[in-house]
C-alpha positions as CSV (number, residue, x, y, z in Angstrom):
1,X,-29.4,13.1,0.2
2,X,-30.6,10.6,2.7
3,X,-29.9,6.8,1.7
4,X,-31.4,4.1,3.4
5,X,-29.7,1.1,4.3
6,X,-31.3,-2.5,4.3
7,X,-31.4,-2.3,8.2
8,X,-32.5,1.1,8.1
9,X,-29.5,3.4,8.6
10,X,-29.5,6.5,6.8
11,X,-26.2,7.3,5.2
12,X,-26.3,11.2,4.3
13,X,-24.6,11.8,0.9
14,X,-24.0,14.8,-1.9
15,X,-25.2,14.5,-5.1
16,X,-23.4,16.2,-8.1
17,X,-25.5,16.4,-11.3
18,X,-24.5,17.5,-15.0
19,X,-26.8,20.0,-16.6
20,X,-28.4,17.4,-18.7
21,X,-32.0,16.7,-19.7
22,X,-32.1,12.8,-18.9
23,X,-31.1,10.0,-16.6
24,X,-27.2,9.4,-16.8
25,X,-24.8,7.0,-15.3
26,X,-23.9,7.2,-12.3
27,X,-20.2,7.2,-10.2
28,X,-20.3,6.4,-6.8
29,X,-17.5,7.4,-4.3
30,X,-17.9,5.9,-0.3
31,X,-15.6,7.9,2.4
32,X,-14.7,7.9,5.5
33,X,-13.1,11.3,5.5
34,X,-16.2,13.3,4.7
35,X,-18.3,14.0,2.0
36,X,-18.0,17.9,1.7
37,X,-14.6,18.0,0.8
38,X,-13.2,17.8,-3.0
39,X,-16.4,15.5,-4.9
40,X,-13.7,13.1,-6.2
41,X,-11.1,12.9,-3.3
42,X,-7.5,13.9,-3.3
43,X,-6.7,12.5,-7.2
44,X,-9.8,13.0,-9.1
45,X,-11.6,16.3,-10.2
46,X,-14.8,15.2,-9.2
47,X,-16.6,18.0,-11.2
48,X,-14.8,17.4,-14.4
49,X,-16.5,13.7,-14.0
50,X,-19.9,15.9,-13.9
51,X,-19.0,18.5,-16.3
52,X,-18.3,15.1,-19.0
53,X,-21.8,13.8,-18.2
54,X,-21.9,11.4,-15.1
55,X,-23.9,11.8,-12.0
56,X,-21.7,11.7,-8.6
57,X,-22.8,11.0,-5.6
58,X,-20.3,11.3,-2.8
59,X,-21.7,9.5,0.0
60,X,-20.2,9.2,4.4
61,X,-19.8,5.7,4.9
62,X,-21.8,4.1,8.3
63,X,-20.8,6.3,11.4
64,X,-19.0,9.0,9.8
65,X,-19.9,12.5,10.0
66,X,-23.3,12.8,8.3
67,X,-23.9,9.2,8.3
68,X,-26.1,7.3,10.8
69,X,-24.9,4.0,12.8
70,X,-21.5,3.1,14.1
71,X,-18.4,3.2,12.3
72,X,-16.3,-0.4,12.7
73,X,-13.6,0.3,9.9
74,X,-14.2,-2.5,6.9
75,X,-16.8,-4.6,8.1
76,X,-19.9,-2.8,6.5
77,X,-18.4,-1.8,3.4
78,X,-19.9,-4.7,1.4
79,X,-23.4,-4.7,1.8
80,X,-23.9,-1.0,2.4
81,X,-22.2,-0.4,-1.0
82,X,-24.2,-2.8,-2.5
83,X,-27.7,-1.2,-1.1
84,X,-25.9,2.5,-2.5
85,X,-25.9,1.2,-5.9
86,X,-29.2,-0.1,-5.9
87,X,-30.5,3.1,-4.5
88,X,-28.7,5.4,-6.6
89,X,-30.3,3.5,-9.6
90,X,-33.5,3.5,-8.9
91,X,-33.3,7.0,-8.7
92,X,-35.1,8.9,-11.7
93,X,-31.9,10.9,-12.8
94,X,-29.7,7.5,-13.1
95,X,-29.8,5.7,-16.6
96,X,-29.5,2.3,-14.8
97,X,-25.6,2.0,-14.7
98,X,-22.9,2.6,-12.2
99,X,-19.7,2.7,-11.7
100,X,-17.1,2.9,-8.2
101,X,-14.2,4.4,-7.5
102,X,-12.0,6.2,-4.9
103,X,-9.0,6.0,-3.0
104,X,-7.2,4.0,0.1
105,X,-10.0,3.0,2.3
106,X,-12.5,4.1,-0.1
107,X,-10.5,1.9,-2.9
108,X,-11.1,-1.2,-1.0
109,X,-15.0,-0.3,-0.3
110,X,-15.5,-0.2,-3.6
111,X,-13.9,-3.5,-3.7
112,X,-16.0,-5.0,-1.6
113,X,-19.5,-3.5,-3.1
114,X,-18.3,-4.6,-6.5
115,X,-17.8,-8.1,-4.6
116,X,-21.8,-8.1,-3.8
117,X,-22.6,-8.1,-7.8
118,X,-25.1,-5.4,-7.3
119,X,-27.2,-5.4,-10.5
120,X,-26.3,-2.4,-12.6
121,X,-22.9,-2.3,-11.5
122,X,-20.8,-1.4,-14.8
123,X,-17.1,-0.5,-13.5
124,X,-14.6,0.2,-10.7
125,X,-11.3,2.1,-10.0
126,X,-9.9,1.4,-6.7
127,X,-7.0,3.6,-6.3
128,X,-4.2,2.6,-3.6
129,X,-6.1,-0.3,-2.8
130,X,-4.8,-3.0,0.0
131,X,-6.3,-6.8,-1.0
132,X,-6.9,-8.0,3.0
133,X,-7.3,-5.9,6.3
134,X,-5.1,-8.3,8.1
135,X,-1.6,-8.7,6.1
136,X,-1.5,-5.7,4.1
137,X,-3.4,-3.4,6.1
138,X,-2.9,-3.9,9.3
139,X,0.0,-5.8,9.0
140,X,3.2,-6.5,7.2
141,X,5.5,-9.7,7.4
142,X,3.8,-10.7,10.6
143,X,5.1,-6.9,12.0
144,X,1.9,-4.5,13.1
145,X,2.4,-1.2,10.6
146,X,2.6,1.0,13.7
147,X,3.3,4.2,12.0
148,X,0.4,4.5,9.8
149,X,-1.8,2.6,11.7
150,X,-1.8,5.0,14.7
151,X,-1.5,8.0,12.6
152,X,-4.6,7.1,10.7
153,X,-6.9,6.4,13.5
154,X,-5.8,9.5,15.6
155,X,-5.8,11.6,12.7
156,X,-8.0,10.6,10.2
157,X,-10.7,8.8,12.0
158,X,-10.9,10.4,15.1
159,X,-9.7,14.1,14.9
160,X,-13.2,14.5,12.2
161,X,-16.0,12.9,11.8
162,X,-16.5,11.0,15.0
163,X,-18.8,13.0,16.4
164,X,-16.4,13.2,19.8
165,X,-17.4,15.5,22.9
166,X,-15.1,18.9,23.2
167,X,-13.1,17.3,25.8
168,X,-11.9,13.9,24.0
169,X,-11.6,15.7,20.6
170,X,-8.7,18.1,22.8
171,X,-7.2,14.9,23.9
172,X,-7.2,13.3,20.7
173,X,-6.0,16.8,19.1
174,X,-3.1,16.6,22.3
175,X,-2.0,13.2,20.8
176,X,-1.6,13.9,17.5
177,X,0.8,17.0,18.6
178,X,2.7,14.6,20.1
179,X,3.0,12.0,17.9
180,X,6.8,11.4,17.6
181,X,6.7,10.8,21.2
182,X,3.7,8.2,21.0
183,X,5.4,6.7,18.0
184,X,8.2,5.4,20.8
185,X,5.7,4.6,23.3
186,X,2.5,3.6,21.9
187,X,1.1,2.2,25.2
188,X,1.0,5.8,26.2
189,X,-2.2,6.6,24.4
190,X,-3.9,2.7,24.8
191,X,-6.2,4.3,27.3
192,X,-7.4,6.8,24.4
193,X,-7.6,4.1,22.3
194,X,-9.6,2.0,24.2
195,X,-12.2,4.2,24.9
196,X,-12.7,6.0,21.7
197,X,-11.6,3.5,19.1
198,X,-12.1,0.1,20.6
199,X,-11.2,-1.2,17.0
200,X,-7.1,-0.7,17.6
201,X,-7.0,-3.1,20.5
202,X,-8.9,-6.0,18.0
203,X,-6.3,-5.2,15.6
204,X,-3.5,-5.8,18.0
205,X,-4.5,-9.0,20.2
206,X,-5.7,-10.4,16.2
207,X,-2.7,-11.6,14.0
208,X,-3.1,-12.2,10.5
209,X,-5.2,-15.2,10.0
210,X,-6.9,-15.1,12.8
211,X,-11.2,-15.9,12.0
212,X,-11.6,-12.1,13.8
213,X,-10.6,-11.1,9.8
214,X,-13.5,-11.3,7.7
215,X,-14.1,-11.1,4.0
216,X,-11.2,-9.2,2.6
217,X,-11.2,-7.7,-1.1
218,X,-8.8,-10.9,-2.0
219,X,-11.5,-12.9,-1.1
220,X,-14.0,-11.7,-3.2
221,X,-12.1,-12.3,-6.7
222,X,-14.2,-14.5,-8.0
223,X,-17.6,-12.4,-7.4
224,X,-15.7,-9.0,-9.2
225,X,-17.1,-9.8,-12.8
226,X,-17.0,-5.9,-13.6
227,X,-13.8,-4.4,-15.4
228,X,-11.0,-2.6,-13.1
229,X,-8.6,-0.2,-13.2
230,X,-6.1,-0.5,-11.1
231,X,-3.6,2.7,-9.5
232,X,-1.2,2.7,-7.5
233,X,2.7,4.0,-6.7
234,X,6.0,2.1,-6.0
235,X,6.6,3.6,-2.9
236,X,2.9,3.1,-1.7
237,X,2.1,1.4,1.3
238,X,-0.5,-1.2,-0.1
239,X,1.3,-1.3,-3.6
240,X,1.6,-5.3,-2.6
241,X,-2.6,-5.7,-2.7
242,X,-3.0,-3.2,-5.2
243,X,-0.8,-5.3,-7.8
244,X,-2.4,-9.0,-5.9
245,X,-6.1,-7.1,-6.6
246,X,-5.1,-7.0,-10.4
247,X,-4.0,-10.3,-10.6
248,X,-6.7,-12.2,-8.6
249,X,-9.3,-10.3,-10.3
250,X,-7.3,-10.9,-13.9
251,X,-7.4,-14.8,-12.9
252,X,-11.0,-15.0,-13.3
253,X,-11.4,-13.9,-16.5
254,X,-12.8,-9.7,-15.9
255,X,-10.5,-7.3,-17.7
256,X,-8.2,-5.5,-15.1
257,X,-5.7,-3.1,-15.8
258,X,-2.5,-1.7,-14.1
259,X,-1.4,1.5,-13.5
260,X,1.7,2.2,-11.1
261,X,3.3,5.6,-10.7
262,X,6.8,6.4,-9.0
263,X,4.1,7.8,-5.8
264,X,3.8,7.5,-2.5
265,X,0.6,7.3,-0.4
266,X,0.8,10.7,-0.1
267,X,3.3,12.1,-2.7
268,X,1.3,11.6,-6.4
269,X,3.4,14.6,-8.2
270,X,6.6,12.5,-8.1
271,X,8.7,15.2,-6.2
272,X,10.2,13.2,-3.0
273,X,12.3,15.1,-0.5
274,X,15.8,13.7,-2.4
275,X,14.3,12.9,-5.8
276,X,12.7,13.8,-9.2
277,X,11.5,11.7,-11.1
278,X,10.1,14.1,-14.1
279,X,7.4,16.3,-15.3
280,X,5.8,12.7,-16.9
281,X,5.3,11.0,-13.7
282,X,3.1,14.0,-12.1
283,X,-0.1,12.4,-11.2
284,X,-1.6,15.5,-13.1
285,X,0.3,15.5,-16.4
286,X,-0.9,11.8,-16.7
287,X,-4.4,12.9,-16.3
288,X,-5.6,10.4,-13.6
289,X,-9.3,11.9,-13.9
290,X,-9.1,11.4,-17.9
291,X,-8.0,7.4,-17.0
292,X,-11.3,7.3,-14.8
293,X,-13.1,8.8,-17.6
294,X,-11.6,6.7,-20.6
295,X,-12.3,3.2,-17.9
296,X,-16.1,4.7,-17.2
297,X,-17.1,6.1,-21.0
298,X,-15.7,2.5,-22.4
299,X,-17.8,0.0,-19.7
300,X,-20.8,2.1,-19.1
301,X,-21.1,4.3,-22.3
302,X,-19.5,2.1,-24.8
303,X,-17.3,4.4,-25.7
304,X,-13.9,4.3,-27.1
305,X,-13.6,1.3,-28.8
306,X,-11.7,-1.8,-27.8
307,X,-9.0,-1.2,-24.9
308,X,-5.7,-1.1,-25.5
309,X,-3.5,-4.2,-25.9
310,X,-1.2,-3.9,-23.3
311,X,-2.9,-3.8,-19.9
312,X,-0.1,-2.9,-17.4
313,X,1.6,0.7,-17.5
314,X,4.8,0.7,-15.5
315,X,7.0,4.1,-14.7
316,X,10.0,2.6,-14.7
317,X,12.7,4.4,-12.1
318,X,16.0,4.6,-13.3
319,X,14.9,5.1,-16.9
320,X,12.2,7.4,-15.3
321,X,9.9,6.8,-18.3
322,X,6.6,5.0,-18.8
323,X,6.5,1.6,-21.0
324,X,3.4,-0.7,-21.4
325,X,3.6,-4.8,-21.0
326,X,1.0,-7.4,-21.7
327,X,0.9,-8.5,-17.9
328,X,2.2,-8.3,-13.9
329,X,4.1,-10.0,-13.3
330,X,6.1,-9.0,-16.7
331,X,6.3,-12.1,-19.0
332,X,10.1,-12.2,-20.3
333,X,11.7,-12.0,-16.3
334,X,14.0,-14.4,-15.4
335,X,15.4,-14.9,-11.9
336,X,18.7,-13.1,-11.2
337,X,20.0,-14.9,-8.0
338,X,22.8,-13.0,-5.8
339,X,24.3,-14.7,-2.9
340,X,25.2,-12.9,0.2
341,X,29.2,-13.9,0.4
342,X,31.1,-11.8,3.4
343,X,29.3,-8.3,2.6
344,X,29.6,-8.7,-0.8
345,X,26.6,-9.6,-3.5
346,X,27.7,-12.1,-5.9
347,X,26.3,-13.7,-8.3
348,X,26.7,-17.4,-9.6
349,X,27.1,-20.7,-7.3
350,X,26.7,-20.2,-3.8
351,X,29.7,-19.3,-1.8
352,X,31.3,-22.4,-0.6
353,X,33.1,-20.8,2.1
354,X,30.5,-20.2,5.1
355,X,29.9,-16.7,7.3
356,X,28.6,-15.1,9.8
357,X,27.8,-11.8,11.5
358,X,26.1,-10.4,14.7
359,X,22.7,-8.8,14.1
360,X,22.0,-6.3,17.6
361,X,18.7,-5.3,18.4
362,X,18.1,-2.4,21.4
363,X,14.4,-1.8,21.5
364,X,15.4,1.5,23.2
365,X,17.1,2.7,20.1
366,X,15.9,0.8,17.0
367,X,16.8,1.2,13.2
368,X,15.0,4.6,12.1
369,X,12.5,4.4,9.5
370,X,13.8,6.4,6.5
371,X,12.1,6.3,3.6
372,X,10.2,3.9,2.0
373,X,6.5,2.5,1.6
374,X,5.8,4.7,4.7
375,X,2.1,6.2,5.3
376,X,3.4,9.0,8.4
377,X,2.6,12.4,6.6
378,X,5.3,13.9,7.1
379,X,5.1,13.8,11.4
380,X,8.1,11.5,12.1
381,X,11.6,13.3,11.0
382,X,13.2,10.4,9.9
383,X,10.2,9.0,8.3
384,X,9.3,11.1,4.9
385,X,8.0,8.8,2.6
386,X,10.2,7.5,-0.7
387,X,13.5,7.0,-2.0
388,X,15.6,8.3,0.9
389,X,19.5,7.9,0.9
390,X,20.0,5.3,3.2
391,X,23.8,6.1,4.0
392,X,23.6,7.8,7.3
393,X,21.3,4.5,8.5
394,X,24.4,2.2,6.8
395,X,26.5,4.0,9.1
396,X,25.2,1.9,12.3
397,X,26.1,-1.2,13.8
398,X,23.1,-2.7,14.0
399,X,22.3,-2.8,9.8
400,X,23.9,-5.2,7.8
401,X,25.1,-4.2,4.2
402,X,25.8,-6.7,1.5
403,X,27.1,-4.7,-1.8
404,X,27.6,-5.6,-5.6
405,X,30.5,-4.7,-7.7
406,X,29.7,-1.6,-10.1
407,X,27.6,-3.0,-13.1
408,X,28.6,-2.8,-16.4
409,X,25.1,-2.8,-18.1
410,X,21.8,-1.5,-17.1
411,X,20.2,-4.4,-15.2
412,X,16.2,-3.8,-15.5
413,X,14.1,-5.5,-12.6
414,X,10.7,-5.5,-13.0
415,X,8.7,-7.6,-10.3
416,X,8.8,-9.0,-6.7
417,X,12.2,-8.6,-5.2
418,X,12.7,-11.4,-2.4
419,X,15.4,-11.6,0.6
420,X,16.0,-15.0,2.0
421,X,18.1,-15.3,4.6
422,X,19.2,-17.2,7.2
423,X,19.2,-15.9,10.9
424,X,19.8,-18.0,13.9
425,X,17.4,-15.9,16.3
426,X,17.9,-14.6,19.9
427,X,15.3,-16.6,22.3
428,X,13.2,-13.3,23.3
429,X,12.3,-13.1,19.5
430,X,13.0,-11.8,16.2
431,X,12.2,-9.2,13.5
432,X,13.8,-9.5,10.2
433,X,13.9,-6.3,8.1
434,X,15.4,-6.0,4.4
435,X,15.6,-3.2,2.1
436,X,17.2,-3.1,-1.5
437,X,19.1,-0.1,-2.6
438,X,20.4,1.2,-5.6
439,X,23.8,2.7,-4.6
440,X,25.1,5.5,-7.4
441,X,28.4,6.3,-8.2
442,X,28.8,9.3,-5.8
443,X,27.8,6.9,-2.8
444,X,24.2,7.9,-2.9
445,X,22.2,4.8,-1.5
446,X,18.6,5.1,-3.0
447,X,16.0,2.8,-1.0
448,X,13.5,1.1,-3.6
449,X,11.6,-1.0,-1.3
450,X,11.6,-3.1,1.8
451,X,10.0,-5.7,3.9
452,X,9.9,-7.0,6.8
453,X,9.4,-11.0,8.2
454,X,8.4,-11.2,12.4
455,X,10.0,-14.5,13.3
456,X,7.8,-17.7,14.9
457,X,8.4,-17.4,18.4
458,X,9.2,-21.0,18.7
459,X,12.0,-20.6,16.2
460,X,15.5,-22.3,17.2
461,X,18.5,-22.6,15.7
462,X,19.6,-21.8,12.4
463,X,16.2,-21.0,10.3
464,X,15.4,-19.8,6.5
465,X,13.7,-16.5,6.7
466,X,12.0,-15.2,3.7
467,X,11.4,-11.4,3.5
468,X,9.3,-9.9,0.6
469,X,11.2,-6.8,0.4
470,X,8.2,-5.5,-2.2
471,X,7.7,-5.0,-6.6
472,X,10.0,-2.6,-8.4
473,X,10.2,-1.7,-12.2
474,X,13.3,-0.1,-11.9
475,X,16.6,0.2,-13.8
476,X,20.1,0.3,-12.2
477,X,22.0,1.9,-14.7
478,X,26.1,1.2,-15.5
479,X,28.3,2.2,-12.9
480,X,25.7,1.6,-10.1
481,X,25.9,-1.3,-7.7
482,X,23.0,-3.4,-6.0
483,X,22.6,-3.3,-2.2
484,X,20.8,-5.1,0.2
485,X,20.6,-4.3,3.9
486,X,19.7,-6.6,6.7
487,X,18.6,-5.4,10.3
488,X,15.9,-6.2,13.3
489,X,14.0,-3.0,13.2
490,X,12.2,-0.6,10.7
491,X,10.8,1.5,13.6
492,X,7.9,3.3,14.2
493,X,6.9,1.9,10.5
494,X,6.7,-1.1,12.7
495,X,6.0,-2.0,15.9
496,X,9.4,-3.1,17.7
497,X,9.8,-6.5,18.3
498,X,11.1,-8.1,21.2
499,X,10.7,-5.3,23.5
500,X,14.1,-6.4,25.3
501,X,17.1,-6.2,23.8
502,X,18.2,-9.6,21.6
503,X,21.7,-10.6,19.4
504,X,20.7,-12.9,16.3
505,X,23.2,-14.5,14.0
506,X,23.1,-13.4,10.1
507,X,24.5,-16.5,8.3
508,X,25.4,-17.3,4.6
509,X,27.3,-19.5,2.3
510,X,28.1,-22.9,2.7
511,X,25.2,-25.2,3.8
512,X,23.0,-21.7,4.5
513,X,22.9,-19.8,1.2
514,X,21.8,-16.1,2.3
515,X,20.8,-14.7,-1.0
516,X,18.7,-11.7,-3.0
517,X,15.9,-12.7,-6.0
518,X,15.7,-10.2,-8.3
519,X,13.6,-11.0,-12.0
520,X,15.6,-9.6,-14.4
521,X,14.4,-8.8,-18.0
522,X,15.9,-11.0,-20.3
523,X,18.0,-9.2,-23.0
């Protein structure tokens, strides 16, 4: 199909229909990564949606492969989702009702369509959605995501459906052979970059903030008056907007509902490199297509009666099993405070008696990313995605490891785990990285999130550094201990910062309380 566009593009777009008699309602999917692949993307079984009754149309956003005009990633997603509904009802085999959905990018097009109120507009799924293209996208803490950023563009955006002549396609398929090497030296491909995706450099000379960031998902809250669904994994790099998308939309009154798996961006069966997690939390076994189904028969059929009473469904590592709670964050959660006291955890009072230790940072040889809410496919050897053992990381001099004593009850965290700590900075600059790890009792150090807080360059002196390390739902069970590591790098997840080499000071007790939030559930 040919669609137009109010300025008179023409998108190019499949249309699936069910071997029905009449008009039905319609699902709408927008992607940058090409319309001919699977109909409902790498989660959904686009022809089961058909098969139960829906029209799909699967349609290349602006610029990308089929699709006329130029591709600027975001910043047409809005208004040329909006004009897609309005086509696609008009249409004679649409009943007059719509839904959206996809996943990623496509997630946060959908977004921003739903944002536009278009008329007919009955229901969306975003699916490992980010809230803002600024912090949370492009950025994290202040830090520029590097790793997936460059991996992305190279990969995704430019290696298909750029329409590239034979000779930049070679180079760009030359880069992404050598990523590892441009991961260390990103400068190396700027001139690629430049001249084929003039987008990265606005990214980079842009910090969060800055009016170059225009309306974001997060800012469009208010105008989302259609019910969501909400999916999304622990160890996914926008699980942060996903779970801020469910509560801003929740804030104004439209039903929104939660869904997070123990998933990566690009792990949704639950099986990580050094982890299981169980035949339940297999993407497949909990029948993401039959969620989208359930969301679309109830708003734009009427179907299946009232929704259930719990909104929010948590997998909850540890216990690895799925419970229901009436909201996010989880009513019942009290703050657990831990001070950092020598390289202990402790809780209570804070440590009278005052500390400090030496935080090195060598651009040359920064911390490795291991693990994590990492988005690097599997390219960067220290970098698969999830809950990694952190102990051979521990072993250097440049990571900082504060450790509880062995627990003797499960402790049960379930919400946004925070790091504040105080660093006196080196003068060239500062990164401050945190992760929180749940060490078993055979030494095993499993990463559950981190975070990362770039340092105001006019910083002096002792100062209080906050660094959202990320949500859990997560049991540590008897016998394990809590861990919290501090270092200056999380590298190529981020981009290393100062690109010299810099000595910070790591303080805590006494009149500079280092400590680890954790919101407990009450007994």
């Amino acid at each position: 199909m040919k669609i137009p566009l109010r300025d008179g593009t023409l998108s190019s777009a499949d249309l699936y229909l069910p071997e029905s008699t009449g008009p039905v309602p319609v699902l709408i999917r927008r992607t940058p990564y090409g319309k001919s692949g699977a109909p409902g993307g790498a989660s959904v079984d686009g022809l089961r949606l058909v098969r139960h009754g829906y029209a799909l149309l699967v349609q290349d956003v602006r610029g990308r492969f089929g699709s006329g005009g130029a591709f600027e990633p975001y910043w047409n997603e809005a208004a040329d989702g909006a004009d897609t509904v309005a086509w696609a009802l008009g249409q004679p085999w649409c009943d007059g009702t719509a839904g959206l959905f996809g996943r990623s990018y496509e997630a946060m097009a959908a977004l921003l369509a739903a944002g536009e109120r278009p008329p007919g507009l009955g229901a969306v799924v975003p699916h490992v959605a980010g809230s803002g293209f600024d912090e949370g996208w492009t950025r994290q803490g202040g830090a520029f995501q590097l790793g997936f950023l460059l991996y992305w563009v190279l990969y995704d955006l430019l290696l298909d459906g750029a329409a590239l002549a034979p000779a930049d396609l070679a180079e760009v398929a030359g880069a992404v052979d050598r990523i590892d090497e441009l991961y260390r030296d990103p400068e190396a491909a700027a001139e690629l970059l430049d001249r084929l995706a003039p987008y990265w450099r606005q990214w980079r000379e842009h910090p969060g903030g800055d009016p170059y960031w225009r309306r974001a998902p997060r800012d469009a809250y208010a105008a989302i008056e259609v019910p969501a669904l909400h999916l999304t994994g622990w160890y996914d790099i926008f699980l942060n907007g996903a779970l801020e998308n469910y509560r801003g939309i929740r804030e104004f009154g439209t039903d929104s509902r939660l869904v997070v798996g123990p998933w990566s961006h690009c792990v949704t069966d639950g099986i990580f490199p050094q982890r299981r997690y169980g035949l339940a939390a297999d993407e497949s076994r909990l029948d993401v297509t039959g969620l989208h189904l359930e969301h679309f028969d109830r708003h734009l059929r009427g179907r299946g009666g009232p929704p259930a009473p719990d909104p929010v469904r948590l997998f909850v590592t540890g216990a690895d099993a799925w419970r229901t709670f009436p909201d996010w964050p989880v009513p019942g959660t009290e703050d657990l405070v831990l001070h950092l006291d020598g390289r202990a955890l402790r809780p209570g009072p804070a440590p009278v008696r005052a500390g400090a230790d030496p935080l090195h940072h060598d651009p040359g040889d920064p911390v490795p990313t291991t693990g994590g809410a990492t988005a690097l496919p599997g390219q960067y050897t220290g970098g698969d995605c999830g809950p990694l053992d952190q102990r051979e990381v521990e072993r250097r001099a440049d990571v900082l490891c504060f450790t509880g004593e062995p627990l003797t009850a499960a402790l049960t965290v379930l919400g946004d785990t925070v790091l504040t700590v105080y660093v006196t900075p080196d003068a060239a600059g500062a990164d401050v990285t945190g992760k929180l790890v749940d060490v078993h009792p055979d030494g095993r150090a499993e990463l559950l999130c981190d975070g990362i807080r770039r340092l105001d360059p006019a910083a002096t002196g002792a100062v209080e550094v906050t660094v959202r390390l990320g949500a859990v739902g997560h049991v540590f069970r008897p016998g394990h201990r809590v861990r919290v590591e501090v270092a200056a790098s999380n590298a190529p997840r981020f981009d290393v910062h100062p690109p010299v080499p810099a000595h910070h000071t790591v303080h805590h007790g006494g009149d500079l309380p280092s400590r680890l939030l954790l919101p407990r559930l009450a007994d």
